[in-house]
C-alpha positions in Angstrom: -10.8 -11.2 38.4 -8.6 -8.8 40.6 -11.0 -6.0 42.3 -10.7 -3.1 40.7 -8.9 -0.3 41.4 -10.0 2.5 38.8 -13.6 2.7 38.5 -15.2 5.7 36.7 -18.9 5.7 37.0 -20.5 8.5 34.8 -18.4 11.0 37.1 -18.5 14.9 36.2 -15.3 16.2 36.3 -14.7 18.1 39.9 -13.1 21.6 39.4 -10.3 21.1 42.0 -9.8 17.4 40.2 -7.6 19.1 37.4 -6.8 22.5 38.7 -3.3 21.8 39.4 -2.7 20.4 36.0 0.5 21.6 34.6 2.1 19.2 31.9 4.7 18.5 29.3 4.5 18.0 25.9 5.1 14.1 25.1 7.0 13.2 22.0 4.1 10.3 21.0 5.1 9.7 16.8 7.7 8.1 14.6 10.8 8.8 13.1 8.6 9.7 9.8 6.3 12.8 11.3 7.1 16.5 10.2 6.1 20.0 11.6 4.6 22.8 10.1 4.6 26.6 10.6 0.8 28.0 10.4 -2.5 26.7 8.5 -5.2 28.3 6.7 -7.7 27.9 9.8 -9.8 30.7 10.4 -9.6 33.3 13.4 -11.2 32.0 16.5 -13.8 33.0 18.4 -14.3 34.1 21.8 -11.5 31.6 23.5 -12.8 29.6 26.8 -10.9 27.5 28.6 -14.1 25.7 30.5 -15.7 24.9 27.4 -14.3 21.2 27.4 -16.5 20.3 30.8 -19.1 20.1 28.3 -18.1 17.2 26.3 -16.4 15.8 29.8 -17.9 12.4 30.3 -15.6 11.3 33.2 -12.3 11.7 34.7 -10.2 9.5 37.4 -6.3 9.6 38.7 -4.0 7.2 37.4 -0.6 6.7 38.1 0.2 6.2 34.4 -1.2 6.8 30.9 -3.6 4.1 29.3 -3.3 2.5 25.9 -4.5 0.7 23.4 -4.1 -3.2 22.5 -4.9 -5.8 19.9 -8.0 -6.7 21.1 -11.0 -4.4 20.7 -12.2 -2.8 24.6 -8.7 -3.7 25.9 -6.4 -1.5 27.0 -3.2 -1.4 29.3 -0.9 1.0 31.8 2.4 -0.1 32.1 4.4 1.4 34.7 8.4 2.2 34.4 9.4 -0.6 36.7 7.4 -2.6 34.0 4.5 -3.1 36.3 1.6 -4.4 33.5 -2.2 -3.8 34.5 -5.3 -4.7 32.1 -8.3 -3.2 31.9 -12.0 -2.9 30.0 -13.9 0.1 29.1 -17.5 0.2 29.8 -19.4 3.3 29.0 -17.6 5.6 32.1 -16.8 2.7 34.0 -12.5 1.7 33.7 -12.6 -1.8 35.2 -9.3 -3.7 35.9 -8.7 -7.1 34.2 -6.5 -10.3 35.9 -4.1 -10.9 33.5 -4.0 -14.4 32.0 -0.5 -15.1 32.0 3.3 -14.1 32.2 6.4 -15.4 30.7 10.0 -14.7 31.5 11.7 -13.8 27.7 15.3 -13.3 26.4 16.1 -11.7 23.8 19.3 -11.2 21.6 19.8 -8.0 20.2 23.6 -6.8 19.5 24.8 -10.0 21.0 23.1 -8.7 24.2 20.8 -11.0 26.2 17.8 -8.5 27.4 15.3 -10.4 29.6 11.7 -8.8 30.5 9.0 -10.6 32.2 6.1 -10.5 29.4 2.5 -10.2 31.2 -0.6 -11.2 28.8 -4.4 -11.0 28.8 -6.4 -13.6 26.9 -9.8 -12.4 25.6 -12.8 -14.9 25.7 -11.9 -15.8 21.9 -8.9 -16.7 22.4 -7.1 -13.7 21.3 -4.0 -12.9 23.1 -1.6 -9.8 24.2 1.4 -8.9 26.1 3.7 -6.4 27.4 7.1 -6.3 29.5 9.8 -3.9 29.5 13.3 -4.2 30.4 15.9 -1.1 31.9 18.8 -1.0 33.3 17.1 1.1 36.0 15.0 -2.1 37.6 17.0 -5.1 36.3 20.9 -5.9 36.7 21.3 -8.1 33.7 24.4 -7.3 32.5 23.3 -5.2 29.3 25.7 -2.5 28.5 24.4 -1.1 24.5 20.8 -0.9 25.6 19.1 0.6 28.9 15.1 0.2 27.6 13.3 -2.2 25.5 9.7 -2.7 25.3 8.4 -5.6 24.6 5.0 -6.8 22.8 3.9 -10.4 22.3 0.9 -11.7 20.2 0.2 -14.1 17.9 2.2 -15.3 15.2 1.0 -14.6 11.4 -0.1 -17.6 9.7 2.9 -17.8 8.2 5.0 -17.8 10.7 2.9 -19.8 13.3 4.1 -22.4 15.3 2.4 -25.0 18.1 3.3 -23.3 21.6 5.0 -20.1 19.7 4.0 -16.3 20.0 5.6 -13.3 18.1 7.9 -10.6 20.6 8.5 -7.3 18.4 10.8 -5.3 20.5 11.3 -1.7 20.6 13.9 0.7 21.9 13.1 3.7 21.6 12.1 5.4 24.9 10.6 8.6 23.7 7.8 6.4 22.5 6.7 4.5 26.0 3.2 6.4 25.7 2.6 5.7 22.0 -0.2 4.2 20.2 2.5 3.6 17.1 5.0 2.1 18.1 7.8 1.0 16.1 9.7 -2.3 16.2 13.1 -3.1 14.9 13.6 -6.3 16.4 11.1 -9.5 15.8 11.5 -13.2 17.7 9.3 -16.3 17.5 9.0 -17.4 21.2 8.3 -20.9 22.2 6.7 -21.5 25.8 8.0 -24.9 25.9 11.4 -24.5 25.3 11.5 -20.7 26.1 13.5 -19.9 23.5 13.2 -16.7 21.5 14.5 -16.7 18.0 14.6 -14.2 15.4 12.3 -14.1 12.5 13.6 -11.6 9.9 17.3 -12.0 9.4 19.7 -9.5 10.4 22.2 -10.3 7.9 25.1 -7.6 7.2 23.2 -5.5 9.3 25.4 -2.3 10.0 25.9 -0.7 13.4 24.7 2.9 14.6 26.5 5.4 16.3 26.4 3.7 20.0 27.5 0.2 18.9 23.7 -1.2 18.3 22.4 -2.9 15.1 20.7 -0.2 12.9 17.0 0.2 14.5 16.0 1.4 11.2 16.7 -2.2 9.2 13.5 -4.5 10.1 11.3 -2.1 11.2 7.6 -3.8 12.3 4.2 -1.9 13.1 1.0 -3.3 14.0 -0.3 -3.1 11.4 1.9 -4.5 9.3 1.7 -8.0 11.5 -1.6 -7.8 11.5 -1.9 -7.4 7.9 0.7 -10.1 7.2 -0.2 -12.5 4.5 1.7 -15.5 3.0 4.9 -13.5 3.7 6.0 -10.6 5.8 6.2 -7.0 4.6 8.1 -4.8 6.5 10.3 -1.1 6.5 13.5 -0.5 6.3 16.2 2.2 5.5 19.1 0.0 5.0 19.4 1.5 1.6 19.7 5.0 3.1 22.4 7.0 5.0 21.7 6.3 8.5 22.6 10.1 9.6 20.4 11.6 6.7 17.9 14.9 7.6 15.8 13.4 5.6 13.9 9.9 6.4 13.8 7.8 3.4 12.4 3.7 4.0 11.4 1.1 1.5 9.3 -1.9 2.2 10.8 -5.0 2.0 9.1 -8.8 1.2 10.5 -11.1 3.5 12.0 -14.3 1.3 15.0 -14.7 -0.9 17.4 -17.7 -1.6 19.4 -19.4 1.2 19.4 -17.8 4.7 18.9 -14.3 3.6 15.2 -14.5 4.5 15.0 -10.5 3.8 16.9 -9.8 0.6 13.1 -8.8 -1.9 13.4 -4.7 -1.9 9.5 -4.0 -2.8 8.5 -0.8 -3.2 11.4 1.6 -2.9 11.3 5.4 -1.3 8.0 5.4 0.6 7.0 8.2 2.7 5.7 6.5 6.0 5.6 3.2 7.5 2.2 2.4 6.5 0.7 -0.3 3.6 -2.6 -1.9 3.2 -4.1 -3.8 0.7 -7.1 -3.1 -2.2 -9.6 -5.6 -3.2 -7.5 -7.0 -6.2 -5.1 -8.0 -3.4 -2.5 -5.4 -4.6 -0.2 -3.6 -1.7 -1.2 0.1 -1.2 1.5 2.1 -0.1 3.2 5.9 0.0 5.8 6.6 -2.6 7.8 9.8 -3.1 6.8 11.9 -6.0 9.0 14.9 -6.6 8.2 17.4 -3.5 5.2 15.5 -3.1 4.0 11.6 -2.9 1.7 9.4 -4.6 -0.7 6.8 -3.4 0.1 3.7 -5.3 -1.3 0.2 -6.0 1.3 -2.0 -6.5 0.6 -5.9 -8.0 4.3 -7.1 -7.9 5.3 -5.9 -11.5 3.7 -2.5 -12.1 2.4 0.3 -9.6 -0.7 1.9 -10.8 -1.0 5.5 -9.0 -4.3 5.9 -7.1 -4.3 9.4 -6.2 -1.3 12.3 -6.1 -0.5 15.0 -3.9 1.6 17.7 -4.9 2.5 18.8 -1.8 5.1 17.8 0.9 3.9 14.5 3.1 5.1 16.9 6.2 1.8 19.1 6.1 -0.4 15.6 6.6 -0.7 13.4 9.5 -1.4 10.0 9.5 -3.9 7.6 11.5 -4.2 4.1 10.1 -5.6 3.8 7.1 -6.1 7.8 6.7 -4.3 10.7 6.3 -5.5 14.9 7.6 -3.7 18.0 5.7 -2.7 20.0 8.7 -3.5 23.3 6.5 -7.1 22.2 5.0 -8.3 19.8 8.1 -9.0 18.0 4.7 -9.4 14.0 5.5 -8.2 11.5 2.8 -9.2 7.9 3.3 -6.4 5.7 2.0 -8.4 2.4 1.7 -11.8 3.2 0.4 -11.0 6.9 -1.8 -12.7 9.3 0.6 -12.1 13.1 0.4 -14.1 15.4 3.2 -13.4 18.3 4.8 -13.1 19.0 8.5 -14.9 21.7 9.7 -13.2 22.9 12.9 -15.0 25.3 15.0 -12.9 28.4 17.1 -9.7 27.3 15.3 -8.0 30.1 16.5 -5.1 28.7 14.3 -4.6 25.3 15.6 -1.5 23.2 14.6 -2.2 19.9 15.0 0.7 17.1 15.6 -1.3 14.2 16.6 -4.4 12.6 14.6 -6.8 9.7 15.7 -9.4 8.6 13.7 -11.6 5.7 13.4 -12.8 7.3 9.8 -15.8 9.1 11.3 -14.8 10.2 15.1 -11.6 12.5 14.9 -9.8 13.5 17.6 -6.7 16.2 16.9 -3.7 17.2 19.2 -2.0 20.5 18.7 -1.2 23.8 20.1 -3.1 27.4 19.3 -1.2 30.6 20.2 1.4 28.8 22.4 -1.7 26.9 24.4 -2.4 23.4 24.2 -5.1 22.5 22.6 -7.4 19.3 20.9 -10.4 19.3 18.3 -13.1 16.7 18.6 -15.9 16.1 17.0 -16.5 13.6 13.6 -15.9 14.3 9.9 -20.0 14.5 9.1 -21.0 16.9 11.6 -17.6 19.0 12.4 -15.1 19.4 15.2 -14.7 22.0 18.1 -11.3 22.8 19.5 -10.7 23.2 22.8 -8.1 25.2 25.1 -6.5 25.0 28.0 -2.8 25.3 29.3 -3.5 23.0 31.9 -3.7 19.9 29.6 -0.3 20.6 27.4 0.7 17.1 27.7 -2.0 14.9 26.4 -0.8 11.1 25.8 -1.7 7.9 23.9 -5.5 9.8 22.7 -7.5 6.7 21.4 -11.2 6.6 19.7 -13.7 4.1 21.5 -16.3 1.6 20.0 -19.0 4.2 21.1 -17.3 7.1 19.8 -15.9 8.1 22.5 -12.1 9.7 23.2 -10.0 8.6 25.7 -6.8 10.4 26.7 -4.5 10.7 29.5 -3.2 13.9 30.9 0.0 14.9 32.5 -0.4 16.0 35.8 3.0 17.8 36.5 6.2 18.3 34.6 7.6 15.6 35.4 4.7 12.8 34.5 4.2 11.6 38.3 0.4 11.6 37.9 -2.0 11.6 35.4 -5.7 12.0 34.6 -7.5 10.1 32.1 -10.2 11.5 30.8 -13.2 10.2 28.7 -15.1 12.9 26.0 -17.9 13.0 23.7 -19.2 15.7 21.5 
C-alpha cells in the first residue's frame, strides 16, 4: 500500500482553512437536466453563513475533486494530466489505496486511434475499476476530431463476458470530468492478452455531428445501465431525433437484431431521461413522455402498464438513481419501490436546487438562494437544513456515504487549482 498522502482524522474545520474560498459553478449533469425559475419554499429565517461548521465532520486540501466508483468505500481523483489515485473512506479518515493495475488502451472512435493509459483498483472480492483519460494537451497521438476522452473500465456484463476481457465506456464530454453521471457514447470489449479493444454496440449508419465526430448521442451507456445489464444490453439513444433539436428527446434501445446490426430493437420510444430499472415481474421501468408531462411505465415487451403519472414538466424534478425530487415541492418519488414523502427543508430562503444525491433516506441538495450558493442536508424522515455561503459556490461530484455521511469537494478559486473536500453530517 502507498503511504498516504490525505489523511483526515476527525479534524474540525480551521477558520483560515476555507476563508479564501471563492469558486465557480461546475456544470456536473447530462444533456437531459432542466432549470427552473422559483419554488414554493417558504421565506427563510435568520440567514448564517457559519451555520455549516456544525454538521462539519472534517475537511483536508486536495489538489482535485473526489469521486465515486463501482465498488462500495472506493473512490478516485483524477488529475488533468490523467494522473489516477485511489482511495478508502474511513469514518474522517481519507486513506490512499495502491492501485492494482494499469493498462495501455486504444481506442477507435471516428476512425481516430485515442490511446489512454487505464489505472485500476481491485477490491478484496475481486471486483474491479478503472480510469484514464486522454487530451491533446498531455499526449501527441495524432488525434485531430477529439482533444478529451475519459475512459472507464470494469467488468463485462454476463453477456458480454469474455476470459481476459473488460468493458471501456468512453466519454467525451469535458464539461462532465467532475461528474458522478457520466455519460458514455462509446463501448469496447478489451482483451489484456491481445490488447485489443473492440466495439460492442454497432455503430452502423451512424451519422456525423457538427465537428466531423460520430453522433455522441447514438449508443449512449450509464452506469447503471451496465450494471443492470441482463441477457442483452439496453441502452439510449437519439438517433431517431434531430441532432440540433432544443428539445432532448432519447429512446432505449435492446441490443440484438438480425445480421451485424447488433442495435437495430427500438424499445421504448420518447423517454424523458437516461434512466431504467427493473420491477419484480422482471419488466423494464422507465420515463416516457406524456403530453407536457411523463409517465412512469412498466413495460413487459408487448404492453406498457403506467405505474404512476405526472402532469407536470420532467424539468421541475431532478433525478438521483432510482429517485426523482420536484424542485417546487422538495416532494421525493421513489421510482423502484412507490414511495411518496415530502422534504421538509428548514431556512429555505427559496432554494433552487440543480443537483440531487440520494441514497433514498440521506439527501443531499445543490442550488443557489438569493444569488448565494447554497446545499440542504439532512434525510427524508427527519428533514433537511440548508445552508449558505458564497464561499462554496462551486461544490463538485457531492456523494452520500455508507454511514450517512456527505462528501463533497469544493472549489477553491475560480479557476479550480485547489480544492477542499469536505465530510458533513446532520
Amino acid at each position: 500500500m502507498k503511504k498516504s498522502y490525505v489523511v483526515a482524522a476527525a479534524l474540525l474545520l480551521v477558520a483560515v482553512v476555507l476563508a479564501g474560498v471563492y469558486v465557480m459553478r461546475d456544470k456536473i449533469g447530462g444533456i437531459f437536466r432542466g432549470g427552473s425559475e422559483g419554488t414554493t419554499a417558504p421565506p427563510a429565517v435568520e440567514e448564517n453563513e457559519d451555520a455549516y461548521l456544525s454538521i462539519l465532520q472534517g475537511s483536508v486540501e486536495n489538489a482535485v475533486p473526489i469521486m465515486k466508483t463501482d465498488i462500495d468505500g472506493v473512490y478516485y481523483t483524477m488529475s488533468k494530466d490523467g494522473e489516477v489515485k485511489f482511495y478508502t473512506v474511513d469514518g474522517t479518515t481519507i486513506a490512499q489505496q495502491s492501485e492494482s493495475d494499469a493498462f495501455d488502451v486504444t481506442v477507435v472512435c471516428t476512425e481516430q486511434k485515442i490511446p489512454a493509459k487505464i489505472h485500476c483498483y481491485t477490491s478484496k472480492d475481486g471486483q474491479i475499476t478503472g480510469y484514464g483519460l486522454f487530451t491533446t494537451d498531455s499526449s501527441d497521438a495524432e488525434v485531430y476530431i477529439y482533444d478529451y476522452a475519459f475512459f472507464k473500465l470494469s467488468a463485462l456484463p454476463d453477456a458480454y463476458g469474455a476470459e481476459d476481457s473488460y468493458l471501456v465506456l468512453v466519454d467525451t464530454t469535458k464539461e462532465d470530468f467532475y461528474s458522478n453521471n457520466k455519460v458514455y457514447e462509446e463501448n469496447f470489449r478489451f482483451n489484456t492478452s491481445s490488447g485489443e479493444a473492440k466495439n460492442i454496440l454497432s455503430t452502423d449508419n451512424r451519422a456525423f455531428d457538427d465537428v466531423g465526430a460520430y453522433r455522441g448521442d447514438y449508443t449512449m451507456l450509464t452506469d447503471d445501465a451496465v450494471k443492470r445489464c441482463g441477457e442483452n444490453f439496453l441502452f439510449f439513444s437519439s438517433r431517431q431525433y434531430h441532432l440540433y433539436s432544443k428539445s432532448h428527446m432519447a429512446d432505449i434501445y435492446m441490443a440484438g437484431g438480425s445480421g451485424n446490426n447488433r442495435d437495430n430493437n427500438r424499445y421504448i420510444e420518447d423517454v424523458v431521461d437516461l434512466w431504467f430499472a427493473f420491477d419484480a415481474e422482471g419488466r423494464v421501468l422507465a420515463l416516457q413522455r406524456k403530453g407536457d408531462g411523463f409517465d412512469l411505465i412498466a413495460y413487459d415487451g408487448k404492453e406498457a402498464t403506467v405505474v404512476r403519472s405526472f402532469s407536470d414538466s420532467y424539468d421541475n424534478y431532478i433525478r438521483s438513481g432510482d429517485y426523482i425530487i420536484s424542485k417546487e415541492t422538495f416532494t421525493v418519488y421513489g421510482l423502484t419501490d412507490g414511495s411518496e414523502k415530502v422534504l421538509s427543508v428548514e431556512n429555505a430562503n427559496r432554494f433552487v436546487a440543480d443537483l440531487f444525491v440520494t441514497d433514498g433516506e440521506h439527501v443531499f441538495l445543490r442550488g443557489v438562494s438569493e444569488g448565494k450558493a447554497a446545499f440542504a442536508l439532512g434525510t427524508v424522515t427527519d428533514g433537511a437544513a440548508c445552508y449558505y455561503n458564497n464561499k462554496f459556490a462551486g461544490i463538485f461530484s457531492p456523494m452520500i456515504l455508507s454511514d450517512g455521511a456527505a462528501m463533497m469537494s469544493v472549489s477553491a478559486d475560480a479557476e479550480g487549482s485547489a480544492y477542499s473536500i469536505m465530510l458533513l453530517k446532520k
